[in-house]
C-alpha positions as a printed NumPy array, in Angstrom:
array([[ 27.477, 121.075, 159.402],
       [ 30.273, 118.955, 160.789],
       [ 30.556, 116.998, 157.461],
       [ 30.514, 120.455, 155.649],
       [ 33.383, 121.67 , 157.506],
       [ 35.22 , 118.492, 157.151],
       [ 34.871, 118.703, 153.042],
       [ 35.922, 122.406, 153.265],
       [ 38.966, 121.402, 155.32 ],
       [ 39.839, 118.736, 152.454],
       [ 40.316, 121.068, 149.71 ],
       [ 43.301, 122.42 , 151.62 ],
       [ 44.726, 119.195, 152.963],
       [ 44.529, 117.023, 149.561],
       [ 48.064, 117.006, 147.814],
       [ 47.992, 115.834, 144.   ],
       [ 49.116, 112.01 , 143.778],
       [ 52.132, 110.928, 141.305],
       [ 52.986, 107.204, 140.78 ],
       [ 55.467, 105.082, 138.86 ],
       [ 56.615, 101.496, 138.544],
       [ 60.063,  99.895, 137.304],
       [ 61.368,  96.296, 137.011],
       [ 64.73 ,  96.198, 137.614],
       [ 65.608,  92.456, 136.322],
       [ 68.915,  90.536, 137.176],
       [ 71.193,  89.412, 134.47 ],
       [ 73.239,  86.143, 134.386],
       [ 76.792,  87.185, 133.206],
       [ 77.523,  87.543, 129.17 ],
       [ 73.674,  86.205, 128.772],
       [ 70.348,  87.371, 128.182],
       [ 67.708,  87.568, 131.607],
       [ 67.276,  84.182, 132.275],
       [ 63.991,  84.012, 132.405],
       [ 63.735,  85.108, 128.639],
       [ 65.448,  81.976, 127.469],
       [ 63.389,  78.82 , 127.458],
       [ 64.693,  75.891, 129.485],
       [ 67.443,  78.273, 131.431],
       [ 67.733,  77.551, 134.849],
       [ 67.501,  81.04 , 136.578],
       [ 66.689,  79.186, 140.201],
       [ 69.702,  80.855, 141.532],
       [ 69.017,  84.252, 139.985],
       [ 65.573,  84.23 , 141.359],
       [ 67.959,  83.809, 144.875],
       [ 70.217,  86.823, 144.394],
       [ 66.946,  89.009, 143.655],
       [ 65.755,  87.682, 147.157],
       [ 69.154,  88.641, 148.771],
       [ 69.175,  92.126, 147.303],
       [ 65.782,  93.15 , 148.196],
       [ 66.446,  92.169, 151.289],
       [ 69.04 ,  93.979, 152.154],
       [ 68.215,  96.798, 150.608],
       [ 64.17 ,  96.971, 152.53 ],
       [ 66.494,  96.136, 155.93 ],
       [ 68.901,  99.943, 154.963],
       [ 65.907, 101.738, 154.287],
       [ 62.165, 102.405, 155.202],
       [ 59.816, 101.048, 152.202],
       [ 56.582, 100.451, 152.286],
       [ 55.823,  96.352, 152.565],
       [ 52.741,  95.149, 150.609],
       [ 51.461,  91.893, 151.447],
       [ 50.636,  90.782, 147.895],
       [ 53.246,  92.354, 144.905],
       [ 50.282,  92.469, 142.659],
       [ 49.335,  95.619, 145.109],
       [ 49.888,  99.076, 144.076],
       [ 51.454, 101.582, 146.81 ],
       [ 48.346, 103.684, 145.688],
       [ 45.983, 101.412, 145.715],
       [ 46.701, 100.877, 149.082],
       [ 46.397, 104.671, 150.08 ],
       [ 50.104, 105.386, 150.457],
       [ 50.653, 108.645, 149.55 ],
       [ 54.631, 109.348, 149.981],
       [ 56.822, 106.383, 149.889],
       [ 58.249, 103.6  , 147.794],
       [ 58.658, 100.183, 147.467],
       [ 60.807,  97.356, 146.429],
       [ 59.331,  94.09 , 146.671],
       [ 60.199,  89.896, 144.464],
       [ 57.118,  89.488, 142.175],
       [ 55.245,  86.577, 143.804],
       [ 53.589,  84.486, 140.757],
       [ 51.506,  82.825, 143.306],
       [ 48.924,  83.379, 146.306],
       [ 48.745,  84.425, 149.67 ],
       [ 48.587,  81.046, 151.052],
       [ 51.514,  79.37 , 148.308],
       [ 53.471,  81.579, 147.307],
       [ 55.886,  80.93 , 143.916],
       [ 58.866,  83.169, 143.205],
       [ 59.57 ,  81.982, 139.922],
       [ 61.275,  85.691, 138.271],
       [ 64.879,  87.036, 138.792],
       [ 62.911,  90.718, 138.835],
       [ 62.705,  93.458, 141.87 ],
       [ 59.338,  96.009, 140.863],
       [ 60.129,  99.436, 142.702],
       [ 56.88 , 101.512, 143.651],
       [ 56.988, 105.263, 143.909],
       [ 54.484, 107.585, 144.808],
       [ 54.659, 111.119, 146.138],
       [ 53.34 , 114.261, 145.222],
       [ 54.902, 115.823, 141.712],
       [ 56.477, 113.443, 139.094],
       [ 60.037, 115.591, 140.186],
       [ 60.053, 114.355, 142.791],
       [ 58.719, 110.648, 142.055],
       [ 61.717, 110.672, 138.928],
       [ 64.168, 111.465, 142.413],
       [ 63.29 , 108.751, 144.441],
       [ 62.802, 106.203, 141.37 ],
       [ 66.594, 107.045, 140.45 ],
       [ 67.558, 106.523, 143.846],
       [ 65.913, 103.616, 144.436],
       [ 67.761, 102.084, 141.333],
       [ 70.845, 103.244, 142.002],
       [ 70.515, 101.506, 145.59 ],
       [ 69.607,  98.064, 144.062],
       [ 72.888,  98.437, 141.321],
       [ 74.128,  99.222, 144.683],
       [ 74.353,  96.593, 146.894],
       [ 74.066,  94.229, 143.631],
       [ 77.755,  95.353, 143.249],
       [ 78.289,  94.85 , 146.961],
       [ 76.897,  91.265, 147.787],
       [ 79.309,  89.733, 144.831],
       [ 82.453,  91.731, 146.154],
       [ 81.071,  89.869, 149.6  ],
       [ 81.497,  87.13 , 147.937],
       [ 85.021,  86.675, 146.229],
       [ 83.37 ,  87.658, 142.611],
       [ 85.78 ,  90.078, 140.607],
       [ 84.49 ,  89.156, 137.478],
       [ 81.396,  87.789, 135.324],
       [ 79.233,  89.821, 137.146],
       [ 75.578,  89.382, 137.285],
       [ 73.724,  92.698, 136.436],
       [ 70.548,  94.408, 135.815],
       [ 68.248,  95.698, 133.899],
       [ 65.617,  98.29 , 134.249],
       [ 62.248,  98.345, 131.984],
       [ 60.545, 100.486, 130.85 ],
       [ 64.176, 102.59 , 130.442],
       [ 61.759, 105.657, 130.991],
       [ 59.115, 104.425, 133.268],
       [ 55.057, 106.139, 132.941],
       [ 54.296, 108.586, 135.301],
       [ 50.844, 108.094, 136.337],
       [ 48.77 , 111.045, 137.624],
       [ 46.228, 109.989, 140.507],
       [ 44.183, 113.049, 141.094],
       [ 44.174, 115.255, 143.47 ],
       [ 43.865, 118.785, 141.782],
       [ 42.363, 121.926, 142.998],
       [ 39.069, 121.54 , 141.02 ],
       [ 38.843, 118.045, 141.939],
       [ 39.446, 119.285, 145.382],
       [ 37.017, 121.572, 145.306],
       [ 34.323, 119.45 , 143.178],
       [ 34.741, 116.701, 146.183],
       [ 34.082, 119.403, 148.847],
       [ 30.58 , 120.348, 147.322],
       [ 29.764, 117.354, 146.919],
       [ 30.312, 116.743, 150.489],
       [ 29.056, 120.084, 151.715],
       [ 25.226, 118.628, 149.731],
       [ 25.355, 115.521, 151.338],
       [ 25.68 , 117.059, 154.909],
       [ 23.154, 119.426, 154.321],
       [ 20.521, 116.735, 152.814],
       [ 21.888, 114.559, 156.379],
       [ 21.311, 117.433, 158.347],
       [ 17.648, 117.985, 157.233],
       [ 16.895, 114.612, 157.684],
       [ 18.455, 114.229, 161.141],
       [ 15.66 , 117.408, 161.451],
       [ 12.909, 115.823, 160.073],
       [ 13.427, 112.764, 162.459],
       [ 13.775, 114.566, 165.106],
       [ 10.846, 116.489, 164.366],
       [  8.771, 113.438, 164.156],
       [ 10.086, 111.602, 167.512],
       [  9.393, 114.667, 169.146],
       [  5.897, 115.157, 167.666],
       [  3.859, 112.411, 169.919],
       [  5.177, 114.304, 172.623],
       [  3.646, 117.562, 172.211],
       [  0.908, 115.979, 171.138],
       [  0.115, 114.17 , 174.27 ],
       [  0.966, 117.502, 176.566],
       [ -1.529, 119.747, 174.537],
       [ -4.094, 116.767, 175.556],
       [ -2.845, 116.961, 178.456],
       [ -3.528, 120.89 , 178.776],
       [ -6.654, 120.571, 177.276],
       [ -8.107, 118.248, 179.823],
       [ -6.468, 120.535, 182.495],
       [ -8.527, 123.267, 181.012],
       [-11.708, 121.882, 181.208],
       [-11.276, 120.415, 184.646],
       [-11.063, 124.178, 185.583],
       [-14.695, 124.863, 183.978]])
């Protein structure tokens, strides 16, 4: 009955699920991304991309994953972003070997994960902008790149019927749990009558 309840309560509490990804790769001045040209040395690139992320994770709250192959999604988040350096390698040795930030968004309509994608961009071109002013740099500017230009926005469930399928599904399995908890029951408490009605019976003929 609990469980029942529980499922009922979900169909009102589950909010549909929108997510997105974007790589937002940094550009050596007057050249191609560095990593697209064979033999360039984009050591330093892969450096700035470090810087930038950075900075921008310490301005705002994100949502850390502790491998970049995760998905925000995958990992249950349901409103947020994230902004992490693609790490080539594993937990234990990790490589950095790509001048690219991958933003994360999820949130509940695609309106609303376009927003915060935008903003999220904007904030990287951002302080991109801001650590070479820091820095003396007026011209040749390193810049970025975003890809896909119009990023996929993935649908991850969550609507009414699905809702609702879920709940039933739920509602069976506590019912089929509750008749077994019965049946159990039932049967521990069986031996037990048993042994009184014995009982009664030899009380009964003690009497005649």
């Amino acid at each position: 009955m609990i469980l029942g309840l529980i499922s009922l309560g979900a169909v009102r509490s589950s909010d549909p699920v929108y997510w997105t990804q974007a790589d937002v790769t940094f550009v050596a001045p007057d050249r191609e991304p560095a990593y697209w040209i064979p033999g360039g040395n984009y050591g330093p690139l892969v450096d700035f991309a470090a810087m930038v992320e950075r900075r921008v994770n310490s301005s705002s709250p994100t949502n850390g994953l502790v491998l970049s192959r995760g998905t925000l999604y995958g990992a249950g988040v349901r409103d947020g972003y994230s902004v992490t350096l693609p790490n080539s390698g594993g937990q234990w040795a990790k490589s950095f070997s790509r001048p690219v930030l991958t933003v994360q968004v999820v949130d509940s309509s695609a309106d609303r994960v376009n927003e915060s994608l935008a903003r999220v961009i904007n904030r990287i071109n951002t302080v991109t902008l801001e650590l070479q002013r820091e820095l003396g740099v007026r011209s040749n500017l390193i810049t970025t790149v975003t890809s896909p230009s119009s990023p996929e926005i993935i649908f991850g469930g969550g609507t009414q019927s699905n809702r609702i399928k879920g709940a039933v599904v739920w509602v069976v399995l506590a019912g089929a749990l509750s008749t077994v908890t019965a049946v159990l029951i039932d049967r521990t408490n069986w031996p037990r009558r048993r042994t009184e009605s014995r009982t009664s019976e030899v009380k009964v003929n003690a009497k005649t």
